[in-house]
Phi, psi and omega in degrees: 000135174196166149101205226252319189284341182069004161290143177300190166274328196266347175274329185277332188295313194261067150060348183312291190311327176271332197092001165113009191257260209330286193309311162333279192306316202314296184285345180289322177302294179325311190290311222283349188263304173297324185083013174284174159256150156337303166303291155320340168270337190281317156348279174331309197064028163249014202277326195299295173309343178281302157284310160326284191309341194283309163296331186288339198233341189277138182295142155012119137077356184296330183276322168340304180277352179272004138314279171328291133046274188301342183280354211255351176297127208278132170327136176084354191287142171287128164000283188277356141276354176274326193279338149299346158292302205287339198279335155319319201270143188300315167252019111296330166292332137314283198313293184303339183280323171345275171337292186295319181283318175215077104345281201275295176308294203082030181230169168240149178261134174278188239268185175253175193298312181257033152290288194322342195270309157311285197243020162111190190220172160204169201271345191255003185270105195176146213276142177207181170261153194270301177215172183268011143260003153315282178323285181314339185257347166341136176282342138356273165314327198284336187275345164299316170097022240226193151220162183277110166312117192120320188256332161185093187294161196265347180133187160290100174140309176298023161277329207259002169271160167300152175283167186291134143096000164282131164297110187133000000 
């Protein structure tokens, strides 16, 4: 049990908790942004904790319209022009890179200064790590082909094999 709803994170992801909107649009926003699937995003057990921070640090309704955002994409459109659009528009586009560092980081950067100046601030928008299993689930690791240092070490021995899927 956790966050405002006393819901798990994966009830808020898959939509249980919303009726299927919020949580839905979150992650359809995520895979387009980041370039995971779904299953993979859901996978992390971070998409739930995530849309909290996002609420926790975004002024009123900003994330609402980078939700809405994504309906606005014209049917038929391709992946990397509907996220160029969104990652284009001036107050959305912060927000969405956001999104994507933590994703991948597990952290958030705050916003830049003159976003902040435009469309408002909070006391939690400051680059911080969101959590330390934010950091561990990063996607980071998984397109590296890595672990997270520190965190889930590989055995004894293992500096001295090649990483999986190295050439040579």
């Amino acid at each position: 049990m956790s966050g405002r709803t006393g819901l798990s994170g994966h009830a808020a992801v898959l939509g249980t908790e919303d009726g299927g909107g919020r949580g839905r649009r979150f992650l359809e926003l995520s895979v387009l942004l980041t370039g995971f699937g779904r299953v993979q995003l859901t996978g992390t057990g971070m998409a739930g904790a995530y849309l909290r921070a996002l609420d926790e640090v975004l002024p009123a309704g900003v994330l609402d319209e980078l939700l809405a955002a994504l309906g606005r994409v014209p049917a038929g459109a391709d992946d990397e022009a509907a996220a160029a659009a969104i990652l284009a528009d001036p107050k959305l586009g912060p927000v969405a890179r956001n999104i994507i560092i933590m994703w991948y980081c597990g952290t958030w950067t705050q916003l830049p200064q003159e976003w902040r100046t435009a469309y408002g601030t909070s006391p939690l928008d400051s680059t911080r790590v969101i959590s330390a299993e934010a950091y561990q689930s990063g996607l980071q690791w998984v397109a590296a082909g890595a672990h997270p240092a520190g965190a889930r070490p590989q055995g004894f021995g293992a500096w001295s094999l090649p990483p999986e899927g190295a050439r040579g």
